[in-house]
N, C-alpha and C positions, 0 to 999 in steps of 0.2 A: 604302062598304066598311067591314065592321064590324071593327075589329080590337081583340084585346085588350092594353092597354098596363098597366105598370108602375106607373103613379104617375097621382094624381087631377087634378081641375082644381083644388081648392083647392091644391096640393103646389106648383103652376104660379105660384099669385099668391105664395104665401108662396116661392117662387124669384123671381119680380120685385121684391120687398118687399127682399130681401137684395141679389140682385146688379146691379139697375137702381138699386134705391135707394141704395145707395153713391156712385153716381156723383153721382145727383141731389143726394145729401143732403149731399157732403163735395165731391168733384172738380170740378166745375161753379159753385162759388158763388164761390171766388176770381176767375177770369175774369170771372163774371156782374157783379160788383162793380166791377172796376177800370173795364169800359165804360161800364155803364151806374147804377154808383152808386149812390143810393138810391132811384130807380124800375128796380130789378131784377128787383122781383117782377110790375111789370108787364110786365115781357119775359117773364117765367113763364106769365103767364096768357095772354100772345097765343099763344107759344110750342104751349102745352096745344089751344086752338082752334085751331090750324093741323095738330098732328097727327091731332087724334081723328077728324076722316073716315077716313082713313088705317086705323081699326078696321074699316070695312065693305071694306076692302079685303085686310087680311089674314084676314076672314072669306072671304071671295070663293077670295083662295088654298087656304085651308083645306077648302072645299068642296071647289074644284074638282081638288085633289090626291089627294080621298078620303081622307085622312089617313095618306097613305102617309110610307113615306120621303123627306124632300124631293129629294135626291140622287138616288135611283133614279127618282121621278118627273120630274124633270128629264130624266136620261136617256133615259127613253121618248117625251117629247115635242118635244125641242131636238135630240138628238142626244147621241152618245159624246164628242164633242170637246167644245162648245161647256159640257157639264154639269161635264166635267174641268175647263173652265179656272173657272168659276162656281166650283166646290168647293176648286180650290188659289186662286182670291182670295178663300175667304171663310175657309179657316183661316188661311193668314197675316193676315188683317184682324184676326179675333182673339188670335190671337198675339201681333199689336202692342199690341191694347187690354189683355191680361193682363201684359204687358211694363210701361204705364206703369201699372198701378193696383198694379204688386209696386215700382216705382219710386219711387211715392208714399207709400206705405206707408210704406218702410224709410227715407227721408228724414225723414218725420214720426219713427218713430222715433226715430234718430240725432239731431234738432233739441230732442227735449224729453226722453225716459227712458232711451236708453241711449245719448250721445254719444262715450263711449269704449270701446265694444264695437263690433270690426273690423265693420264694415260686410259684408264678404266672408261672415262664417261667418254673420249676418243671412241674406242672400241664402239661402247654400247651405239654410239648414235650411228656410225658408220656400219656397225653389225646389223640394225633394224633398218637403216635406210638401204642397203643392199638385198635385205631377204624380201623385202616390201618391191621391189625391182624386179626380185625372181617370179615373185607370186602373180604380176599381170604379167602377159600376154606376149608374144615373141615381136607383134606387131608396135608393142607400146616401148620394146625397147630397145627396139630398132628406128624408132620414132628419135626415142632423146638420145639418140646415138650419133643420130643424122645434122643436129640440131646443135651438140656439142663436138662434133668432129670438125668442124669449119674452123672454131679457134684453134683449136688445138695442132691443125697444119699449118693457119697460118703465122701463130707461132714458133711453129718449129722450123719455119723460112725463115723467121725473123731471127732467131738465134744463130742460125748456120750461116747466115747471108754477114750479121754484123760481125760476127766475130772471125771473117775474112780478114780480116788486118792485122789480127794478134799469131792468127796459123802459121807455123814455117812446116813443109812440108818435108823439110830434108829432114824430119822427126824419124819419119818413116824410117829410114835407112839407116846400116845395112837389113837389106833382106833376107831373112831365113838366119837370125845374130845365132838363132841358138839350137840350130838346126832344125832339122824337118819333125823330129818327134814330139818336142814340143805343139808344132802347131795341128799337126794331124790327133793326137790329145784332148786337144782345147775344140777341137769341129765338133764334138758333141754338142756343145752349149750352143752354139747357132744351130743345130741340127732339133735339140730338142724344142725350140720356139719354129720353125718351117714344118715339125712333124703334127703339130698342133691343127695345122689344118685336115685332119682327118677327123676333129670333133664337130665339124660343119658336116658331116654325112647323120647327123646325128638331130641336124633339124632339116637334112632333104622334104622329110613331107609336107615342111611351110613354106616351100620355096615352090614357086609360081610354075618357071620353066628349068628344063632340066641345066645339070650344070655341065658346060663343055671344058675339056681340055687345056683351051686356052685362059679361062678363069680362073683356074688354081695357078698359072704360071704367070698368069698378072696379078697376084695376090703374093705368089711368091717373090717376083719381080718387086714390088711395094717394100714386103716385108726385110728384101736384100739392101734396100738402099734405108732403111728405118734401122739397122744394125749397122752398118757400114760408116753411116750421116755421125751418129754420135761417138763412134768409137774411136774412126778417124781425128775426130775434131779433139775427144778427149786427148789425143796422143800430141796431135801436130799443135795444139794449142800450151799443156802442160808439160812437154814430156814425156816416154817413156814409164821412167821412174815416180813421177812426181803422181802422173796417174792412177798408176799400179796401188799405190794408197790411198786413194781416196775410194771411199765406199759410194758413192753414190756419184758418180761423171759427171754424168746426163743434167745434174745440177748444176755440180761447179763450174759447167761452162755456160751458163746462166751469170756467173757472178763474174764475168768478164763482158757484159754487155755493155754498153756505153754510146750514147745517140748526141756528138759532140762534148763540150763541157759542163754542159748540165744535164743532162737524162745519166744516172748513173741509178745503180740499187735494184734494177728490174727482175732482178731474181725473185720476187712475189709473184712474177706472172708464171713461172716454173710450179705455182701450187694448181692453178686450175689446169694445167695438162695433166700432174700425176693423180689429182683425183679422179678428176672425169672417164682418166684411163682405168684405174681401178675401177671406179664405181661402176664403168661399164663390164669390165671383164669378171670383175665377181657376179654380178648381175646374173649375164648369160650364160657362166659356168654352173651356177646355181640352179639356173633354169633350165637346164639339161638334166642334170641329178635329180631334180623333182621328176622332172618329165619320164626317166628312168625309171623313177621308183613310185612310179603310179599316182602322185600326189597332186596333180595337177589339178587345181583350182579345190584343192582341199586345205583352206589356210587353219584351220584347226590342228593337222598334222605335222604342216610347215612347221609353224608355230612352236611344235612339242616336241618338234626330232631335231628338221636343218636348223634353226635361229640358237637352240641353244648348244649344239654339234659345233657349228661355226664358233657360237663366242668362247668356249670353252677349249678348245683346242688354238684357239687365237692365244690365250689368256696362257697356256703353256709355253707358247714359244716365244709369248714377251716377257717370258722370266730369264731366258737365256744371253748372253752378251752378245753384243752386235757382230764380233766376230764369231763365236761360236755359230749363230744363226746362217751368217756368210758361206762359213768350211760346209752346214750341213746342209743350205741350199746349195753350192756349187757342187758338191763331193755328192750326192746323194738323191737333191732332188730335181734337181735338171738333167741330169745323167736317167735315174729311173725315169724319170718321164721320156725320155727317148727311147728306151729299152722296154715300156709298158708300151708305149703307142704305135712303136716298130711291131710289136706277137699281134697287139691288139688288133692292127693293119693287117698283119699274115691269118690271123684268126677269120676276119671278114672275108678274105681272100677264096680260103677255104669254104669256108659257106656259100659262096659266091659260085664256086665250083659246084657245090655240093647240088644247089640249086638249079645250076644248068643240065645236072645228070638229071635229077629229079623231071623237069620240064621235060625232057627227052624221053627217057620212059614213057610218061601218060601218054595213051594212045589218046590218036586225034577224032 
């Protein structure tokens, strides 16, 4: 089915780059750390070879759906029931995930630049400015995505590149300090940010041309070296140990930047990466949930279900303590997200099948 969509296949990676890679690059490396410590990056790499067959399977769906609507093609092949409940647990699934990564956010905030500005009016502004991003268009926000993804790489060269001088890399070693269990444990957490690109089948119908093979394994390639980049550096930069405590990495090695004797302090530019990144990946997450739930360009409903779903369920997890939050992102909700998007992928799989019997039957 040839249909014409909105936005290209490059717009797709440079959307995986922003809103997968957040996860990968900031959310995922304090867990990754406390398990499995300085062989984290080899939970990384097993992690990567466990998903990427996983590409020839959501090629398979992508085929086999014609690159329809996923939700309407569901419906035509499962049923009216079984597609409704599929589509109400996959925008609450997102919901949650945009809940903790505005959770994350605003802590980090509150922890290092503005600890005495109310947390509350945080939220609100950032809750309206993200649902207002959901409610246009796939096109507009793939637009400031394109637009604010330039800083944000070339920042992340400029971090990794300067703080070549402070790295010893003999951090790394020994290999495997604490055996193999530990780190095959810990490949969930890279496993669950790589499985993620299976919510890209979920805007196939804005997508121009179809997607091949080799896109998802240079998206996954991106996303391997955007986990790898900071984990590494946290380790051969701080330690081991020194790492394993710090809640947020991906920053602190921000606070060892230094451009001779006087450029020092540049960890403020560390705030436009981790917004941009949220502000994009709630965005687009959001804008899948809507899309799910039939809301699309209904800002009245937006309005009276997602904006105040979002603030409200934000508003509970910033009562909790930063570690508590931590145990129940790493123990619970990086884990279920692997374990939802893994049936969620076997589920489409099935349809996918189901669909191909289906074709076969109708006589010609």
């Amino acid at each position: 089915m040839n249909q014409k969509g909105s936005i290209s296949v490059l717009h797709v990676v440079f959307l995986s780059m922003t809103v997968i890679g957040l996860k990968n690059h900031v959310t995922i490396i304090p867990s990754l750390l406390e398990d499995a410590r300085r062989d984290g990056w080899i939970s990384v790499i097993i992690a990567f070879l466990a998903i990427f067959p996983f590409v020839f399977l959501f090629i398979y769906i992508h085929k086999k759906s014609e690159r329809k609507h996923l939700a309407k093609w569901l419906t035509d092949n499962v049923g009216k029931v079984p597609s409704a409940v599929i589509r109400y647990m996959v925008a609450i699934f997102l919901l949650i995930l945009s809940t903790f990564t505005m959770v994350e956010m605003l802590e980090w905030i509150a922890a290092t630049f503005l600890p005495k500005t109310p947390l509350f009016l945080l939220l609100l502004t950032f809750n309206v400015l993200c649902v207002l991003l959901a409610m246009a268009n796939l096109q507009s926000i793939v637009t400031v995505n394109a637009i604010v993804l330039f800083g944000v790489v070339v920042l992340g060269f400029f971090v990794a590149f300067t703080n070549l001088q402070v790295k010893d890399y003999n951090m790394l070693k020994p290999f495997l300090e604490h055996g193999v269990q530990p780190v095959l444990k810990s490949a969930v957490y890279p496993a669950s940010g790589f499985i993620e690109l299976s919510l890209l089948l979920f805007i196939q119908h804005r997508v121009k041309s179809p997607f091949r093979w080799y896109h998802f394994a240079v998206m996954m390639l991106i996303l391997l070296g955007l986990t790898i980049g900071p984990l590494v550096g946290a380790i051969t930069e701080f330690g081991p140990e020194e790492a394993t405590k710090q809640l947020y990495p991906a920053y602190e090695e921000w606070g060892l930047v230094s451009i001779g004797r006087f450029f020092e302090h540049l960890d403020f530019l560390s705030i436009y990466q981790w917004l941009t990144g949220a502000f994009i990946r709630i965005g687009l997450l959001l804008f899948i949930a809507i899309d799910l739930l039939g809301m699309t360009n209904d800002k009245k409903r937006i309005s009276q279900i997602i904006l105040p779903a979002l603030f409200f369920m934000s508003v509970s997890l910033l009562l909790v303590s930063d570690h508590v939050f931590l145990k129940i992102k790493g123990d619970y909700v990086l884990t279920g997200t692997f374990v939802f998007l893994f049936l969620l992928t076997l589920f489409l799989v099935f349809a996918a099948k189901r669909s191909g019997r289906k074709s076969r039957k109708q006589p010609n």
